[in-house]
Structures are given as structure tokens and as C-alpha cells.
N, C-alpha and C positions, 0 to 999 in steps of 0.2 A: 371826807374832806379833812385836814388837817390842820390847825391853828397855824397861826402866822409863829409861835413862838416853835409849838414844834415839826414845822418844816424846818423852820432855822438851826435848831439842834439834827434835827436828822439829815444836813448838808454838812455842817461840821463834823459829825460824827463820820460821814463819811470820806468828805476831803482829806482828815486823819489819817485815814486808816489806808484810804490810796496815797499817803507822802510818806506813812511810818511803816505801813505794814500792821498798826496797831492800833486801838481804840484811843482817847484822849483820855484822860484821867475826870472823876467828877470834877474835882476844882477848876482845871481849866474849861471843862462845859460851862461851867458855874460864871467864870468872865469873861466866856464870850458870848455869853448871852446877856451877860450884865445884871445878873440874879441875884439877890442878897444871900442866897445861902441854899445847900444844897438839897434839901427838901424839893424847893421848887424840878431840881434836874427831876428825884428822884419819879415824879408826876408825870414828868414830861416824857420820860422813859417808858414810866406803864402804861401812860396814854398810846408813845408807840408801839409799843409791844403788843396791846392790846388789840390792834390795827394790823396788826401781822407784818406789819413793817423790821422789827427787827425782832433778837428772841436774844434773854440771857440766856450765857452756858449755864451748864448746872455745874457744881463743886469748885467755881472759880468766882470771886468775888469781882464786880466789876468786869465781867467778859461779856463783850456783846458782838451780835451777826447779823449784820444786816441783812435782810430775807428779801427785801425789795427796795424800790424805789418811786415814787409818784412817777406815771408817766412821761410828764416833761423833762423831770431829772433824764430817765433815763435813756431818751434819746438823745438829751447833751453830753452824757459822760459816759454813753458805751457799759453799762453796770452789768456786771457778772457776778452771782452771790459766790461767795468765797469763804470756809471756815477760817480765821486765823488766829481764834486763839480758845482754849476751853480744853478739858479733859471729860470727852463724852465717856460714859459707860460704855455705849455698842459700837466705838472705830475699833477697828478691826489693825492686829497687830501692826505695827509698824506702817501706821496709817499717816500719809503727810495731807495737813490740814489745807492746800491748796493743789492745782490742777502740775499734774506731776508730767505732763504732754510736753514735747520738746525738752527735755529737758538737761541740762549746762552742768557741768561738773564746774566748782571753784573749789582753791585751795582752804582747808578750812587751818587757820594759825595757828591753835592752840586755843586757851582759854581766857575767858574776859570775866575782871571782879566787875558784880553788882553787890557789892556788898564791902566788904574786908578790903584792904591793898591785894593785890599778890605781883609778881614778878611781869614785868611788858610783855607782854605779846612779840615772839619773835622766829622761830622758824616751822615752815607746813609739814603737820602732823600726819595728815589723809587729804582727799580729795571727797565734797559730798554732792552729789545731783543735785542742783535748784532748777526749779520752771523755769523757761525763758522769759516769761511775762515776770516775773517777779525782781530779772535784773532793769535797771534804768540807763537808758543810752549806751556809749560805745566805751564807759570808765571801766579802770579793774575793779573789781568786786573780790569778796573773801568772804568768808565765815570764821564764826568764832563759837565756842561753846561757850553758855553763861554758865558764873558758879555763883552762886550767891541768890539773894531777895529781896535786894535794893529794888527791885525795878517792877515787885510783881503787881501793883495800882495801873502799872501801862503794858497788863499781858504777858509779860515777860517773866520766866518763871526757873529757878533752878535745873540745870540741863536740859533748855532748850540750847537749839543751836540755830542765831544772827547773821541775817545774811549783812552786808555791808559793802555800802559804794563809795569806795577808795576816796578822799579828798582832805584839803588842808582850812575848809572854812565850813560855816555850820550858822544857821538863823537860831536866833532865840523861839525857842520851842522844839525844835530836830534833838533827837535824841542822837548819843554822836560815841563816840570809841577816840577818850581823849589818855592821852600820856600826861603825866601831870607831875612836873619836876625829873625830867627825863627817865624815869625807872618804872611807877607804875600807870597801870592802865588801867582805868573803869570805861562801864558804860552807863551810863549819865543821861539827862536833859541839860541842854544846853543854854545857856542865860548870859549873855554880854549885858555889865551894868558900868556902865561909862568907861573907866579903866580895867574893872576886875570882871571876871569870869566868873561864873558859881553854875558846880555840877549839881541840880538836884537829882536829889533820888526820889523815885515812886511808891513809897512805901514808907508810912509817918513815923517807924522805930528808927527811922535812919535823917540825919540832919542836912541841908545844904550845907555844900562845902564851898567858900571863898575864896580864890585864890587873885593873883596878879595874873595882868596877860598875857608876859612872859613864862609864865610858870605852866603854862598848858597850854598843850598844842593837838590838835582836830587832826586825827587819823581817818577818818571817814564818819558816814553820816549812813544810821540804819532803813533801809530797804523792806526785809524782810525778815520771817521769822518760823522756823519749822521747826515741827514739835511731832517726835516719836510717842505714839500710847503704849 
């Protein structure tokens, strides 16, 4: 049986990871469970793990996999374990971290800063197979290759390569593929604070950035996230 507290963490950890593709960060574990600090996650994790509920990657700080589900979860949400994120030792070359079955070629655009500026994102480079399960309804979709380490606290790590579902709006919390004063392009978490916008990054050497709301604009909202060993 599972505590009231971490049931609650191992539903958010998962409804995460079915909206991003990705795990939450500990801070945001940390207030949505409304925990003074993150000691308390850190427990709560080993509790689950312990339980064979979920397992950290190994050599990725912060990677987790859900291994299962309580029963009742998993008749309401259809749960399929899925690796998405971690650098195992024994995957096997050119291994993709989810179910590679039916699977969609989209244009992949070029490259997206986590990290640095660099130039927008603008004309397709190649074409890369994603699972079907991994695009969301009938939008365009694209990839991008990440360069940077802005983002590695939400899995996302130096040449992976984002899937992304094309759109022009984004919730506070969706990590998103924003232009930002029409030339450059990050990938960010997304934060509307009354009039202004702020990209954070996932990774504490790098700072929120603030912007006005005219000043950035929402190219889509991350999906997925595939990662060559």
C-alpha cells in the first residue's frame, strides 16, 4: 500500500510525463505536493522506488521510469511503461527510448537553444521516424535537435532530438519552442505572469528570463523526446 502522499506524487509524476513526454523537475514536485522543501520529494521517491514503482536512470541526475502503476491508476489511464529519458549502459546502438511500432516520419527543422541564443529555427533539414503514440491529435508536428543544457533538470539533454506539436498558445507549466523578439528561438518552460512572459530554464547555472508579451511568441508545445545511445 502506498501513502496518501506518495500516491499523489506518483500520479503527478506520471500525468507529467504523459503531457511533456518528460518527468517534472523536483521543485515543481516539491509545490505540487505543497512540501516545504525537497528532502521531503527526495523520500518520497525512495519510498517509490523501493516499491518497484518507478526506478532512477543511472548517469542522469533526476531521470525517472515509471515501472508501474497501482492497479486502479492503471485501468483509468491505459499505463504502458515507457523509457523516456536516461543513458542506460546496455541500450543497444541507436536504441529509441520508446515503442518505435507504427511509426511517422516529421520534418525535423534544424536546431533549438537550451541554453545560448542562436539563430530561429527555419527551414527542414531531414525527416526522423516518431511512434504514432507519441504525436497528439490531428496538428503538425516537427522536431528539432536540442543544443544546449538549459533544460537538462526536465530530461532533456544536449543532442537529443523534440518532438513538438505545432501551436501558437502554451499553459504555465508546458515546456514550449518560443521566438523571442522575432530572431531567436529557445526551448523553455512556459510562465505567464500577468503581462509578462518568463522562459525558465531547468538547470540552476542558467537564470529566468522576463520578457513582455509581445516580445514572444509560442511556436508549439513539447510532445516528445528521442534520444540516440
Amino acid at each position: 500500500m502506498l501513502t496518501k502522499k506518495q500516491l499523489e506524487l506518483l500520479k503527478f509524476i506520471h500525468a507529467r510525463v504523459q503531457r511533456d513526454g518528460v518527468p517534472p523537475s523536483f521543485d515543481e514536485m516539491k509545490e505540487a505536493l505543497d512540501l516545504r522543501s525537497k528532502s521531503g520529494i527526495h523520500r518520497l521517491i525512495t519510498a517509490l522506488e523501493e516499491r518497484g514503482f518507478i526506478r532512477r536512470l543511472a548517469h542522469r541526475a533526476r531521470a525517472l521510469e515509471i515501472l508501474k502503476l497501482p492497479e486502479a491508476m492503471e485501468k483509468t489511464t491505459g499505463f504502458t511503461p515507457r523509457v523516456i529519458e536516461g543513458d542506460r549502459r546496455d541500450a543497444p546502438a541507436n536504441a529509441m527510448p520508446v515503442d518505435t511500432v507504427d511509426a511517422i516520419e516529421v520534418p525535423v527543422m534544424g536546431r533549438i537553444a537550451a541554453g545560448v541564443p542562436i539563430e530561429a529555427i527555419s527551414e527542414i533539414s531531414h525527416n526522423v521516424a516518431v511512434p504514432g503514440t507519441m504525436l497528439q491529435g490531428n496538428g503538425h508536428h516537427y522536431a528539432l535537435e536540442v543544443k544546449g543544457d538549459s533544460m537538462i533538470d526536465a530530461g532533456i539533454n544536449d543532442g537529443d532530438v523534440v518532438v513538438i506539436r505545432e501551436g501558437i498558445t502554451a499553459d504555465n507549466g508546458d515546456i514550449v519552442v518560443a521566438i523571442v523578439e522575432g530572431y531567436e528561438a529557445t526551448l523553455k518552460r512556459f510562465r505567464r505572469k500577468g503581462s509578462a512572459i518568463a522562459l525558465e530554464a531547468a538547470n540552476p547555472a542558467y537564470e529566468t528570463r522576463v520578457f513582455r508579451g509581445d516580445q514572444v511568441k509560442v511556436q508549439g508545445r513539447l510532445v516528445g523526446l528521442i534520444r540516440t545511445y
